[in-house]
Every structure is written in structure tokens, then in C-alpha cells.
TITITOR-124421 format. One record per atom (N, C-alpha, C): residue in three letters; x, y, z. Coordinates in steps of 0.2 Angstrom, whole numbers, padded with zeros to 4 digits, always signed. Example, Ala and Ser with C-alpha at 12.3 -4.5 7.8 and 13.67 -1.06 7.14 Angstrom:
TITITOR-124421
ALA+0066-0028+0039;ALA+0062-0022+0039;ALA+0066-0016+0039;SER+0064-0011+0035;SER+0068-0005+0036;SER+0064+0000+0039;
This chain:
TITITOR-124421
UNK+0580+0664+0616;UNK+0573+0665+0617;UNK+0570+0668+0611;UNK+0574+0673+0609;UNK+0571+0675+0603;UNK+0571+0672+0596;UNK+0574+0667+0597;UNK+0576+0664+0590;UNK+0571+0658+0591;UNK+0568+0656+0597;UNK+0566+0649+0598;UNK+0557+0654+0596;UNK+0557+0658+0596;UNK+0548+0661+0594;UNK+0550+0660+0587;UNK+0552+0663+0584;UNK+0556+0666+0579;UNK+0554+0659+0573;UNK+0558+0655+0577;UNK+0556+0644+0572;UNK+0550+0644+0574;UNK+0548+0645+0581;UNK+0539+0644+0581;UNK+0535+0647+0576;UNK+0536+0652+0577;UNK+0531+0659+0571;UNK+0530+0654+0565;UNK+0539+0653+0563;UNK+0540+0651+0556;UNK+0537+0643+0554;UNK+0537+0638+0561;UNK+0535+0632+0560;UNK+0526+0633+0559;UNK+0524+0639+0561;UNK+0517+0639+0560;UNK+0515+0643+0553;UNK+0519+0645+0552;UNK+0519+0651+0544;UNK+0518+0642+0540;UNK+0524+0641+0539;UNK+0524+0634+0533;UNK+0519+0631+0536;UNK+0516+0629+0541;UNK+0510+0624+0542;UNK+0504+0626+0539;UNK+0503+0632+0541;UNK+0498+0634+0536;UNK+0499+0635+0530;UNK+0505+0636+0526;UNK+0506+0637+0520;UNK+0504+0629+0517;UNK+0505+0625+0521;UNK+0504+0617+0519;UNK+0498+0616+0517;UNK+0495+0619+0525;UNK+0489+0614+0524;UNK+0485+0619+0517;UNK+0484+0626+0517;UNK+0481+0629+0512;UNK+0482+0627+0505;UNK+0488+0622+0502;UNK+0491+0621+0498;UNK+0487+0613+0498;UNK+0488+0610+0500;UNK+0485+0603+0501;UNK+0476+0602+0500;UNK+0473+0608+0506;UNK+0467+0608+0505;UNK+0464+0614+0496;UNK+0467+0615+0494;UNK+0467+0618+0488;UNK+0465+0614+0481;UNK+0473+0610+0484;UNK+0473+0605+0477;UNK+0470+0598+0478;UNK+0463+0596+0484;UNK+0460+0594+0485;UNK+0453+0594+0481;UNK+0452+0603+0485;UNK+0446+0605+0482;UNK+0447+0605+0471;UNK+0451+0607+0469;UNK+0452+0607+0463;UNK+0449+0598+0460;UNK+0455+0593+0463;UNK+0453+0587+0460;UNK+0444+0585+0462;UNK+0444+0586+0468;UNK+0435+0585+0472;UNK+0430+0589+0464;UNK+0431+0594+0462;UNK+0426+0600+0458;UNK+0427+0593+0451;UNK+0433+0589+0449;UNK+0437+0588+0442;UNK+0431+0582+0443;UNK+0431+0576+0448;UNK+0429+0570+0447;UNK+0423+0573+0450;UNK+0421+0575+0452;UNK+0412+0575+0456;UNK+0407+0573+0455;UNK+0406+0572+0447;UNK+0400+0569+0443;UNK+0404+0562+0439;UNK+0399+0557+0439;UNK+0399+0550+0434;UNK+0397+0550+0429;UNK+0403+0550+0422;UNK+0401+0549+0415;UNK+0399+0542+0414;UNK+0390+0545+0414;UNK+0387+0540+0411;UNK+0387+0538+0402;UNK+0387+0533+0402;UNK+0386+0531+0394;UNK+0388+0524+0392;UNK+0389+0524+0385;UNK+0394+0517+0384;UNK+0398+0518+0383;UNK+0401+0510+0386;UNK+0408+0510+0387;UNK+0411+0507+0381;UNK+0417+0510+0379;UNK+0418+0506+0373;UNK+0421+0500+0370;UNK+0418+0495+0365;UNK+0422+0488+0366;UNK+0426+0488+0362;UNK+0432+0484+0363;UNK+0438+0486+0357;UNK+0435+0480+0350;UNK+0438+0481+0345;UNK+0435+0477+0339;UNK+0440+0472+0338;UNK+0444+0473+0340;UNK+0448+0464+0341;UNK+0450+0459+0347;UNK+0443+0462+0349;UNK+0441+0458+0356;UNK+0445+0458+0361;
């Protein structure tokens, strides 16, 4: 019985560690691309 809370506790330690990890490196890529560089695009010279 004590071992079986024990992997519970633990199953919900790393869930958390996941998801804080996943929505982290979320928000970082979300901040990177946010805004559209506008301008010109460039054309190659040999077509």
C-alpha cells in the first residue's frame, strides 16, 4: 500500500514536471513567431 501512493505521488510529480515543461517551451516558440515579417521577398538572380 505504501509503495502504490508512493508511484502515485511520483506518477503525478513527473506529470507535472511534463506538462510545465511542454507549456514552457510552448510559450517561448508562441513569443519567437508572434508577429509577420513584412517586406520583400527576395528574388534569386538566376532565376
Amino acid at each position: 500500500m505504501k509503495t502504490k501512493k508512493y508511484v502515485i505521488a511520483l506518477a503525478i510529480f513527473g506529470g507535472m514536471l511534463f506538462l510545465a515543461t511542454a507549456a514552457n517551451t510552448y510559450n517561448v516558440d508562441a513569443d519567437q513567431t508572434a508577429f509577420i515579417k513584412k517586406g520583400k521577398k527576395p528574388v534569386p538572380s538566376a532565376g
